[in-house]
C-alpha positions as CSV (number, residue, x, y, z in Angstrom):
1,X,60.8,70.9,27.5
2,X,59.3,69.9,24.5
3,X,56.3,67.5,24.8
4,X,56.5,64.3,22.9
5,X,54.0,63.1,20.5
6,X,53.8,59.2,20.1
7,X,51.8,57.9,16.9
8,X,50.3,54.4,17.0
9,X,50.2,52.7,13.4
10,X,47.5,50.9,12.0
11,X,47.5,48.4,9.6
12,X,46.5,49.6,5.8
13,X,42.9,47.9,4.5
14,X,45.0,46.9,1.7
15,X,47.5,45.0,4.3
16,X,44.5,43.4,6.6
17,X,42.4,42.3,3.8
18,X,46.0,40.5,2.4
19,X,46.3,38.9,5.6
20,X,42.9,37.9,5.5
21,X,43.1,36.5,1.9
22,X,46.3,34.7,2.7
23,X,44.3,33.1,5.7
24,X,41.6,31.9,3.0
25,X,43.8,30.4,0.8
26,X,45.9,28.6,3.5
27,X,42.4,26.7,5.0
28,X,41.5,26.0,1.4
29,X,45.0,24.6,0.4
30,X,44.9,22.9,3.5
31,X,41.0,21.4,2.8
32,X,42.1,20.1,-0.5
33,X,45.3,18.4,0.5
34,X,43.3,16.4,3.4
35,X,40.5,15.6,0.4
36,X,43.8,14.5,-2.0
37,X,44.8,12.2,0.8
38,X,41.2,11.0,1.1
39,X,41.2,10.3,-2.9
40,X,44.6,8.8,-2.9
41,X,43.3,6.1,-0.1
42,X,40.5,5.5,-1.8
43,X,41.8,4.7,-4.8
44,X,44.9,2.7,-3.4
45,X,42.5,0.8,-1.1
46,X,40.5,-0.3,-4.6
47,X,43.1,-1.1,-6.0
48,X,44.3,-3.9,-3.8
49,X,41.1,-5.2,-3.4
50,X,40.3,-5.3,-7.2
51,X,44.1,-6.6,-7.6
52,X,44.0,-9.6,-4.9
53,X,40.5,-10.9,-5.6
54,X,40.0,-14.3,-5.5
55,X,38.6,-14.6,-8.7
56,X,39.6,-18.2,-9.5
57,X,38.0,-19.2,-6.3
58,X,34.4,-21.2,-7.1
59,X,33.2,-19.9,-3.7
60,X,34.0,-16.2,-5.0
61,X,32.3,-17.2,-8.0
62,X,29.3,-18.4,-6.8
63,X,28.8,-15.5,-4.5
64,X,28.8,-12.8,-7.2
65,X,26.2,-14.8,-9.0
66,X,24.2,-15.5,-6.3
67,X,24.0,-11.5,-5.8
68,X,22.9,-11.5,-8.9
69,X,20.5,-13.8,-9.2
70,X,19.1,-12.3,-5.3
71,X,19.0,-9.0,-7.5
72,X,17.0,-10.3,-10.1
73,X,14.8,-12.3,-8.2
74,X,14.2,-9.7,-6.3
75,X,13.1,-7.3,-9.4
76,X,11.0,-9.9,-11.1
77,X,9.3,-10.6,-7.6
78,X,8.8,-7.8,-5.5
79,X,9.8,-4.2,-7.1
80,X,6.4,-4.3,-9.7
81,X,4.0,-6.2,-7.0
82,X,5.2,-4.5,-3.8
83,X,7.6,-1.7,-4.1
84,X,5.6,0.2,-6.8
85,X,2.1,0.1,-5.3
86,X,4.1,1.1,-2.1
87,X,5.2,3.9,-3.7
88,X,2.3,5.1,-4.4
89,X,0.2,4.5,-1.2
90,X,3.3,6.3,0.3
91,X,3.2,9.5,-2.0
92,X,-0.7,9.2,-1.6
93,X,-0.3,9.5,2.4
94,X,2.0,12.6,1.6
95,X,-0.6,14.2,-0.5
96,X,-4.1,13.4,0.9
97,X,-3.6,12.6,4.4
98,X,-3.7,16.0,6.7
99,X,-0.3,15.9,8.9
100,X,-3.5,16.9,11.9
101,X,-4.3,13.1,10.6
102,X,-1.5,11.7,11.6
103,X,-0.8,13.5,14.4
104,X,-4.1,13.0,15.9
105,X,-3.8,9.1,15.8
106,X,0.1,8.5,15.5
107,X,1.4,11.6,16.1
108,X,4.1,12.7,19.1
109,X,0.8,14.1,21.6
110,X,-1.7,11.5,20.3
111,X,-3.1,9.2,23.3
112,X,-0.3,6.2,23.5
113,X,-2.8,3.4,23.4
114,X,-4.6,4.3,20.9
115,X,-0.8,5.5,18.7
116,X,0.6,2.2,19.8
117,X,-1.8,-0.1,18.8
118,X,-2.9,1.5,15.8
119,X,0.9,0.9,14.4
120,X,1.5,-2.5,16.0
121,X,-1.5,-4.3,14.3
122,X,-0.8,-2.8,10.7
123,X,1.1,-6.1,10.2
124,X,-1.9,-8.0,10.1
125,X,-3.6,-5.8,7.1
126,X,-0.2,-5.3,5.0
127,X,1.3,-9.0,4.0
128,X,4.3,-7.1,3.3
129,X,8.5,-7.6,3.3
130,X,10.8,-5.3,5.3
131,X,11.3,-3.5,2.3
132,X,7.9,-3.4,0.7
133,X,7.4,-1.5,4.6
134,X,9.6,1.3,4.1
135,X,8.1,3.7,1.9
136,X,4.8,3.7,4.0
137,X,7.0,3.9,6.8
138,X,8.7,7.2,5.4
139,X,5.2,8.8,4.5
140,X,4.3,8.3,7.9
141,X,7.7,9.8,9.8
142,X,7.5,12.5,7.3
143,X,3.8,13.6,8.1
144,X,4.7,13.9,12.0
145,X,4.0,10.8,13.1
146,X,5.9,10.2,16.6
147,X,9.3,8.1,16.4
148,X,8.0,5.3,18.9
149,X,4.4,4.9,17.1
150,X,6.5,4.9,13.6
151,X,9.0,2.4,14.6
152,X,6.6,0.1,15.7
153,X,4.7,1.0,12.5
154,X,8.2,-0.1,11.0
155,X,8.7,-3.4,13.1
156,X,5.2,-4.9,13.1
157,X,4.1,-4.1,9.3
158,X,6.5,-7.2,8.1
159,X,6.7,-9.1,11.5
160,X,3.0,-9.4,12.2
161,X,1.9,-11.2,8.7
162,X,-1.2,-12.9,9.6
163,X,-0.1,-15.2,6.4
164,X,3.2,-15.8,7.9
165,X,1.9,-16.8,11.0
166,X,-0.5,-19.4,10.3
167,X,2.3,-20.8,7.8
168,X,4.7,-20.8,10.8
169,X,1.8,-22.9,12.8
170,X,1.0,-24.9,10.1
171,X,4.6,-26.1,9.3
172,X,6.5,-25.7,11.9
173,X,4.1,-26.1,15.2
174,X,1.4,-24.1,16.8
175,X,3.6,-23.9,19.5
176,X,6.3,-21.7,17.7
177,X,3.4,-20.1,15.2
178,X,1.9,-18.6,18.9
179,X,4.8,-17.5,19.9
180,X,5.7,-15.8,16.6
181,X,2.8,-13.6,16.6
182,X,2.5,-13.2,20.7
183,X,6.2,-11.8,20.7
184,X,5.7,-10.0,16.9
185,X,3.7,-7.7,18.6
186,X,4.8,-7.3,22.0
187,X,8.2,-6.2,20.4
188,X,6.7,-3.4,18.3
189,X,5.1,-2.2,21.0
190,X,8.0,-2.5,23.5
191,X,10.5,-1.4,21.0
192,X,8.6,1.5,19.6
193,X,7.9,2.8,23.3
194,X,12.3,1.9,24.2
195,X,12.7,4.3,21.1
196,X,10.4,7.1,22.2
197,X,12.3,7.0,25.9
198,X,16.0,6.7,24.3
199,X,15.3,9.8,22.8
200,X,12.6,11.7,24.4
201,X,14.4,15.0,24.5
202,X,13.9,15.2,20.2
203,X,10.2,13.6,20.9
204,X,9.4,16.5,23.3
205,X,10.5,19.0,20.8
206,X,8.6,17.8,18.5
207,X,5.6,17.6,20.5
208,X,5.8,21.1,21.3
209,X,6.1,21.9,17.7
210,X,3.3,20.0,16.7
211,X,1.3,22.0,19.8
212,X,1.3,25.1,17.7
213,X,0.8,23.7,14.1
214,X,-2.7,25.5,12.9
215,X,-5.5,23.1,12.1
216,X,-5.4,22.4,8.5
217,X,-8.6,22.6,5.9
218,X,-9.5,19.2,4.9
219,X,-10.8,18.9,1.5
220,X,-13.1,15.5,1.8
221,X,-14.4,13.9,4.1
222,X,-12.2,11.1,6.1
223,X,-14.2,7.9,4.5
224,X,-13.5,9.0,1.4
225,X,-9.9,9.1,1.9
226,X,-10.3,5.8,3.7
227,X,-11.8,4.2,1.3
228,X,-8.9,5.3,-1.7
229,X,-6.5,3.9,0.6
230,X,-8.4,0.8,1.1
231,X,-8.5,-0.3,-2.5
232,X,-4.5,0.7,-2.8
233,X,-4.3,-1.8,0.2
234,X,-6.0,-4.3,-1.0
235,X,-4.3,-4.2,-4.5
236,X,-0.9,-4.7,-2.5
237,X,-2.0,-7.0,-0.3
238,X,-3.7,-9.8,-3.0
239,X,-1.3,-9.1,-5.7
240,X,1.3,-10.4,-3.5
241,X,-1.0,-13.5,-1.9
242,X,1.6,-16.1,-1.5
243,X,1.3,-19.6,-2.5
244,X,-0.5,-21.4,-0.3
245,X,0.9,-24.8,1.3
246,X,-0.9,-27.8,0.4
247,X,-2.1,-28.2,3.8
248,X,-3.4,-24.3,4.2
249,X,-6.9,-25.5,3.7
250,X,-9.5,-24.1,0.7
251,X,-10.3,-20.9,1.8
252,X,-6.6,-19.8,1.1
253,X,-6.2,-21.7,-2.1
254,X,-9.4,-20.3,-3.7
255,X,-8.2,-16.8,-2.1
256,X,-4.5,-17.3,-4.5
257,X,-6.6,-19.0,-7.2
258,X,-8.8,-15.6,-7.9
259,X,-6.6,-13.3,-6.7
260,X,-5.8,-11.7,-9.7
261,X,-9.7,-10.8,-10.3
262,X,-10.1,-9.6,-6.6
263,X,-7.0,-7.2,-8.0
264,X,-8.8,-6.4,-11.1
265,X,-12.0,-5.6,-8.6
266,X,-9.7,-3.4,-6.4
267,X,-8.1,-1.5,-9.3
268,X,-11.6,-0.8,-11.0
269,X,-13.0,0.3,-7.9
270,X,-9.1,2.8,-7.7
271,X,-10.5,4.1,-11.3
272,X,-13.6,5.6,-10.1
273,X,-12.5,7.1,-7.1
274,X,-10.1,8.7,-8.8
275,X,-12.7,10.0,-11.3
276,X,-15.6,10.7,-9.1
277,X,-13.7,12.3,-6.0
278,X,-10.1,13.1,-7.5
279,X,-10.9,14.8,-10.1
280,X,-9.7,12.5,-13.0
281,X,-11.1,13.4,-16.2
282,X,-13.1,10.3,-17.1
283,X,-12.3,10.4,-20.7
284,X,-9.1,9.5,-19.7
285,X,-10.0,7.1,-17.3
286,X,-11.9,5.3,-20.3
287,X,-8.9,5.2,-22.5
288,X,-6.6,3.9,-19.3
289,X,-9.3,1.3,-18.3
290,X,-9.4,0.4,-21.9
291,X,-5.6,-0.2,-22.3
292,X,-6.0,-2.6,-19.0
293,X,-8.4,-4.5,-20.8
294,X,-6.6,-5.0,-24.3
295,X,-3.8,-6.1,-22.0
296,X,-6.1,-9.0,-20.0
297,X,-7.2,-10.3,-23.6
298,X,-4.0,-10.0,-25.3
299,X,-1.7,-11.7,-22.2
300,X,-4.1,-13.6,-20.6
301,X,-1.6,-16.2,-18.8
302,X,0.6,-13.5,-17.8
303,X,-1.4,-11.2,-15.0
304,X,1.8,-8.9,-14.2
305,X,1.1,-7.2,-17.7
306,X,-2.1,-5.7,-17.5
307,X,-0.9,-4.7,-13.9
308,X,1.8,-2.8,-15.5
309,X,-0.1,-1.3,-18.0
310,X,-2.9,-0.3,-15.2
311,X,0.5,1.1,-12.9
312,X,1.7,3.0,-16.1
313,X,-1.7,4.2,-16.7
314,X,-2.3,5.6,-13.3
315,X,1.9,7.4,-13.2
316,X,-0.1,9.2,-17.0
317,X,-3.3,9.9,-15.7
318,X,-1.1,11.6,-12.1
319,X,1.8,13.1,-13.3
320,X,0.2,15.8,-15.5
321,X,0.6,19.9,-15.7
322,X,-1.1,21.4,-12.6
323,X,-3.8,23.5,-14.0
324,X,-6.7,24.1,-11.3
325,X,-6.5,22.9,-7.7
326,X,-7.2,19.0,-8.3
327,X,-4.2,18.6,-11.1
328,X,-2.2,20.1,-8.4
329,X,-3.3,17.4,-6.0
330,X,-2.9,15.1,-8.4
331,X,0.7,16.1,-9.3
332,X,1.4,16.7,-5.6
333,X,0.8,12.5,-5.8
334,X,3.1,11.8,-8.5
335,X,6.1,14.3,-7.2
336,X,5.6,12.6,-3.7
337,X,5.7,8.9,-4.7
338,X,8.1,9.8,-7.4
339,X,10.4,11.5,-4.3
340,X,10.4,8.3,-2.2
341,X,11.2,5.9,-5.0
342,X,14.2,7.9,-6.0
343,X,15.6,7.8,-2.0
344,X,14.6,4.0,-1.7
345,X,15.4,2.1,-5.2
346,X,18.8,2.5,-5.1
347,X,19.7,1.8,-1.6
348,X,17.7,-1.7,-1.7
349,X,19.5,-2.5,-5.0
350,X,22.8,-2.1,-3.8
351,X,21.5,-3.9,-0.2
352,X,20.0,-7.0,-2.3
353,X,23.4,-7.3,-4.1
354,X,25.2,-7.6,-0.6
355,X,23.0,-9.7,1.2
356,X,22.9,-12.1,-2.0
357,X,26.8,-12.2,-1.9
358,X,27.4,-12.7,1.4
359,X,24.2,-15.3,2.8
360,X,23.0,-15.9,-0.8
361,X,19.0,-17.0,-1.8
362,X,17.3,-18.8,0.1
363,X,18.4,-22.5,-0.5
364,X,21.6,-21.4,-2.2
365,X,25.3,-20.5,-0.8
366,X,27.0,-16.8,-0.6
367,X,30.3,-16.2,0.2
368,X,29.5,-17.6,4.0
369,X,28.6,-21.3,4.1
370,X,25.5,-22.4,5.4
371,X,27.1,-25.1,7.7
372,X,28.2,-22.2,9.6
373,X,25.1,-20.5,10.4
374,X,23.6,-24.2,10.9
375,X,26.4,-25.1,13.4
376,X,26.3,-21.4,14.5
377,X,22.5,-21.7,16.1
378,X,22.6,-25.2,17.3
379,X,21.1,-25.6,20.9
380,X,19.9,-23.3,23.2
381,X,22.8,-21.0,24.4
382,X,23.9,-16.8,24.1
383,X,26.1,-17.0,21.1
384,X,23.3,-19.5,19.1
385,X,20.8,-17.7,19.7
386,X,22.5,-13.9,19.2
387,X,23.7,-15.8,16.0
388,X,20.2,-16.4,14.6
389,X,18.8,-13.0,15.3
390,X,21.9,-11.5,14.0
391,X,21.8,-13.5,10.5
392,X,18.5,-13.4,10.5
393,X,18.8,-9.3,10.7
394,X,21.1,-8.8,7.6
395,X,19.8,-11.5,5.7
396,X,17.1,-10.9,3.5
397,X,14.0,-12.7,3.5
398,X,11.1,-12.0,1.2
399,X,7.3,-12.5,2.6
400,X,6.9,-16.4,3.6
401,X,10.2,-17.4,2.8
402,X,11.7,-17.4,6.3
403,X,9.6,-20.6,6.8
404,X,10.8,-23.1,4.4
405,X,14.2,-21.7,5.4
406,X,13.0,-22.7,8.8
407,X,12.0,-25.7,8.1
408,X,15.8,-26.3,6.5
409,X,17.6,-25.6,9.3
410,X,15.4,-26.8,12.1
411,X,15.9,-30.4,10.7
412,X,19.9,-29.6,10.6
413,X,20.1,-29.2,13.9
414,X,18.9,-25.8,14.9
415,X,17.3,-25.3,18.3
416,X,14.0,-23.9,19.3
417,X,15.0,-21.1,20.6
418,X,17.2,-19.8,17.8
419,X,14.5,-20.4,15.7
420,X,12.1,-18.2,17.2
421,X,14.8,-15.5,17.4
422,X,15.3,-15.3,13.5
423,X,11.6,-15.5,13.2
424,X,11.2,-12.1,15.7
425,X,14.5,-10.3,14.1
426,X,14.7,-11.6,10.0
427,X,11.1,-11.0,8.7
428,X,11.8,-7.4,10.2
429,X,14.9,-6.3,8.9
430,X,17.6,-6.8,6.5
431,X,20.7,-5.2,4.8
432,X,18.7,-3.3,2.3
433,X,16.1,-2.1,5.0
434,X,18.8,-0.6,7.2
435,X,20.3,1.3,4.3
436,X,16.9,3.2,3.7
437,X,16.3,3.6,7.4
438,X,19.3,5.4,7.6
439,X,18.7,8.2,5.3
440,X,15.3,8.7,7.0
441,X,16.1,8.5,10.8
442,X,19.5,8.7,10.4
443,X,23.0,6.9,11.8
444,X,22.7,6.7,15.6
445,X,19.0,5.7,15.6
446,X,18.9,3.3,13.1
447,X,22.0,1.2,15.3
448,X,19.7,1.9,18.4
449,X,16.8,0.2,16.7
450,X,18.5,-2.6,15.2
451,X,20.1,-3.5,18.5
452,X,17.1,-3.1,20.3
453,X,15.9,-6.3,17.6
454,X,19.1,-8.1,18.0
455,X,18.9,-7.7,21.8
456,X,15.3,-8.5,22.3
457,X,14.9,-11.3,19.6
458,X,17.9,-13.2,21.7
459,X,16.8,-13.1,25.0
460,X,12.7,-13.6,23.8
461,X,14.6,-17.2,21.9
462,X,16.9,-18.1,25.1
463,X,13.5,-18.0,27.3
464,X,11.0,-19.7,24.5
465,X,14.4,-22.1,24.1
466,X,14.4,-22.7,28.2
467,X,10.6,-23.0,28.2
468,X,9.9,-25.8,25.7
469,X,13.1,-27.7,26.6
């Protein structure tokens, strides 16, 4: 009996790596076809919305220009005066601020009192928008601060305007100006802490992580660094004094009337830090000051110049070729402000246009009437008061303005409550802020923050509404 010999057969290389290659190309063929779909949408979907706009409506009309007057506005206002010296302070926390900084006072393990209410009194030293807050806000996350001391960082820095809050008393009541800075700042604190417990799990991570970061060398002393950022500070803060009313009293008009020299005295004192402890050459620093001061002479009614002249002076003097270790520093600054205003700018731009065409300026119409909103947040109940907060959210107000509007709508019938609800939820946020918060804490904690806002600023109105009824 013969025995039988059975042979199993294996595929060829050349056979499996066909198979393999014809796997490839399938998922790729496959890949593009759902992206031609995608495409195709897209561009159908813009086409019928480019073809069946209402452009012979007036209301149409006068939304697109009011998004463009918002967006200019906004430029000639706030992107030289508050974005740009933001950029900087934040690019400047980046560079010379030691993440051990941070950490020690805002950081994940740092005590909670002291994290806390380090962030949620900022608002009282930086007179600043919900935008102006964002880079500073970004410098901060990015250096380790802890998500719960950071957001309330965020909240309070517009919210708790010490301007805005003796305006609000002034105008519209002590009653509602108390309550506008008691529940400012109870909100940053409660909503920073609601953040830290929603998601602890990521905090606890990054408090281990933190745990084994080495101690860093510091290269000068903490006053010194103190005192840089104190004469950024105060160039953003006085720069940006608002108006006083004319019942605000003398100390605050004689504060807006000098202003622009208490700047002047701030940037000269920026100049020689930078020179003495920065290593600025001070030839340079001559030629810079020197371009400042042609700038005063020559456009003496219009301050904004030599301030531009000093900003584009200091981007010169920064932004140079890193040659020993303080040019590295120095460029470190420039790459780092430079970073943030290239992640920001375009976001707000885009957010401003929006918010203009939809709510429109402040005293001016977008594509949603204000007899809406006005009838929307009349009394005392859920809706009017989840109404207010919400508006007040996407809309857009720029530092002070949110009284006047106030003021506005208060006498068309708005109800107390409602009132204080956009007060505690609009200075705070807005379309353009959202955008930019996004791309730095991403999707799902930038809805749980803003709800937290919408949530809290409603009930806060219904019981202040229930209270002085």
């Amino acid at each position: 009996m013969k025995a039988v010999h059975t042979t199993t057969s294996t595929p060829a290389a050349g056979s499996s790596f066909s198979t393999s290659w014809r796997t490839l190309t399938g998922t790729l063929q496959k890949t593009l076809s759902r992206w031609e779909w995608k495409w195709l949408a897209i561009l159908v979907g813009g086409f019928l919305v480019v073809y069946y706009l209402p452009v012979d409506s007036a209301r149409f009309q006068g939304a697109v220009l009011e998004s463009i007057y918002l967006a200019t506005w906004y430029a000639q206002e706030h992107v030289v005066l508050c974005l740009v010296p933001a950029f900087f302070i934040a690019g400047g926390i980046a560079s010379f601020v030691s993440q051990a900084s941070v950490m020690k006072y805002l950081g994940a393990n740092a005590p909670k009192a002291l994290a806390y209410g380090v962030a949620a009194t900022s608002g009282t030293i930086l007179a600043v928008c919900s935008c102006t807050i964002l880079p500073l806000f970004s410098g901060i996350y990015r250096m380790g601060a802890g998500l719960g001391p950071a957001i309330a960082f965020l909240y309070s820095g517009p919210a708790i305007n010490m301007l805005a809050i003796i305006l609000t008393a002034s105008v519209l009541g002590p009653q509602l100006g108390i309550a506008r800075a008691v529940g400012a700042v109870g909100f940053s604190v409660v909503i920073g802490g609601l953040m830290h417990l929603i998601f602890r799990k990521e905090e606890q991570e990054k408090s281990k992580a933190q745990m084994m970061l080495p101690e860093p060398q510091v290269k000068r002393p903490l006053w010194q660094t103190a005192v840089y950022f104190g004469a950024m500070v105060g160039i953003l803060v006085f720069a940006n004094w608002g108006k006083p009313q004319a019942d605000s009293g003398a100390l605050w008009a004689a504060i807006y009337d000098s202003r622009w020299l208490v700047v002047a005295g701030f940037g000269l004192a920026l100049a020689l830090i930078l020179a003495r402890w920065f290593g600025v050459h001070w030839g340079q620093m001559l030629v810079a000051g020197a371009a400042v001061v042609i700038a005063a002479i020559f456009f003496a009614g219009q301050p904004t110049v030599p301030f531009v002249v000093g900003v584009v002076a200091l981007a010169l003097l920064i932004n140079q070729p890193a040659t020993d270790e303080d040019s590295e520093e120095l460029a470190e600054w420039w790459q780092q402000s430079w970073g943030f205003a290239k992640q920001i700018m375009p976001l707000l731009f885009w957010g401003v246009l929006v918010s203009g065409f939809l709510l429109g300026r402040p005293g001016h119409e977008g594509l949603i009437p204000s007899e809406w909103v006005a009838w929307a947040v009349g009394g005392n109940s859920l809706l009017s008061n989840f109404m207010a907060s919400f508006v007040g959210a996407f809309m857009y107000f720029a530092t002070l303005t949110e009284v006047p509007i106030l003021q506005g709508l208060l006498g068309s019938g708005m109800g107390q409550g409602p009132a204080l609800a956009l007060l505690l939820a609009g200075p705070a946020l807005s379309l353009p802020n959202m955008l930019v918060i996004r791309s730095v804490l991403g999707t799902t904690k930038t809805i749980v923050f803003v709800s937290l806002v919408i949530g809290m600023a409603t009930f806060t109105g219904m019981l202040y509404g229930a209270l002085v009824s």
